[in-house]
N, C-alpha and C positions, 0 to 999 in steps of 0.2 A: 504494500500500500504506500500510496507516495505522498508525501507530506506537502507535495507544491501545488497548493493550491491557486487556480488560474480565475480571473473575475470572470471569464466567457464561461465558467464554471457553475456559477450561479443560478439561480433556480427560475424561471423565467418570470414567475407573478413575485420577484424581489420587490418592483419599484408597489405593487400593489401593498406588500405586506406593511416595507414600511411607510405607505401613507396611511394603512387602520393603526399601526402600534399605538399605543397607548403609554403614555410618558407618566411613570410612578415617581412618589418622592423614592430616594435613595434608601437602602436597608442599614448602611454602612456610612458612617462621617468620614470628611479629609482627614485626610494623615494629620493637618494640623488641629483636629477636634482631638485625636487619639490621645495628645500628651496633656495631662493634666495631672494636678495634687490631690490623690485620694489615701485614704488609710486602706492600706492594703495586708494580705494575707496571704504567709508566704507555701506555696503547695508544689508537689511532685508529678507532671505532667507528663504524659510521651506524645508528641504534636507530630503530625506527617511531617517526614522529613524533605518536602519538598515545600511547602507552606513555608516552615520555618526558612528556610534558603530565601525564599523569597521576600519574608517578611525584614530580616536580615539584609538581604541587598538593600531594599528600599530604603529602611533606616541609614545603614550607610552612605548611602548617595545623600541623604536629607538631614545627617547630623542627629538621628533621634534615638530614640531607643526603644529597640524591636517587642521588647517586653509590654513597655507601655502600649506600643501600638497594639500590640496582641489584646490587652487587657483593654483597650477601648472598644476593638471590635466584637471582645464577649461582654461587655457591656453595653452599646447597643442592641444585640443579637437578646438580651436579656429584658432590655426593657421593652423592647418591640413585640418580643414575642412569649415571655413568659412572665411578666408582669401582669397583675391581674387591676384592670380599671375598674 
């Protein structure tokens, strides 16, 4: 299976689909929501090792730190969707 994927590629009702899409708010804040001062708790985690890699570049490129970022996005992921209103 070949990974190069070509635009002539594409599925013919493209232009149809994304003119229905439907534009949600975001699940997930910027990287720069992620870093903030909270009292935290410290736990023993095993994280896909391909997430991690990733989350890790990105902090690197951005000066931040992958942890925090990590712990913003199970904190959104928390209040969006197992919080109870």
């Amino acid at each position: 299976m070949s990974n190069n994927i070509r635009y002539t590629d594409a599925p013919t009702d493209m232009e149809q689909l994304l003119d229905t899409a439907v534009i949600t708010d975001g699940l997930l804040p910027s990287p720069s929501e992620l870093v903030r001062k909270t009292e935290k708790e410290r736990i023993t985690i095993a994280i896909d090792k391909h997430s991690l890699e990733l989350f890790r570049q990105y902090a690197k490129k951005h000066d931040a730190k992958y942890q925090s970022m990590i712990n913003g996005v199970l904190g959104s992921y928390a209040k969006k969707f197992l919080s109870h209103k």
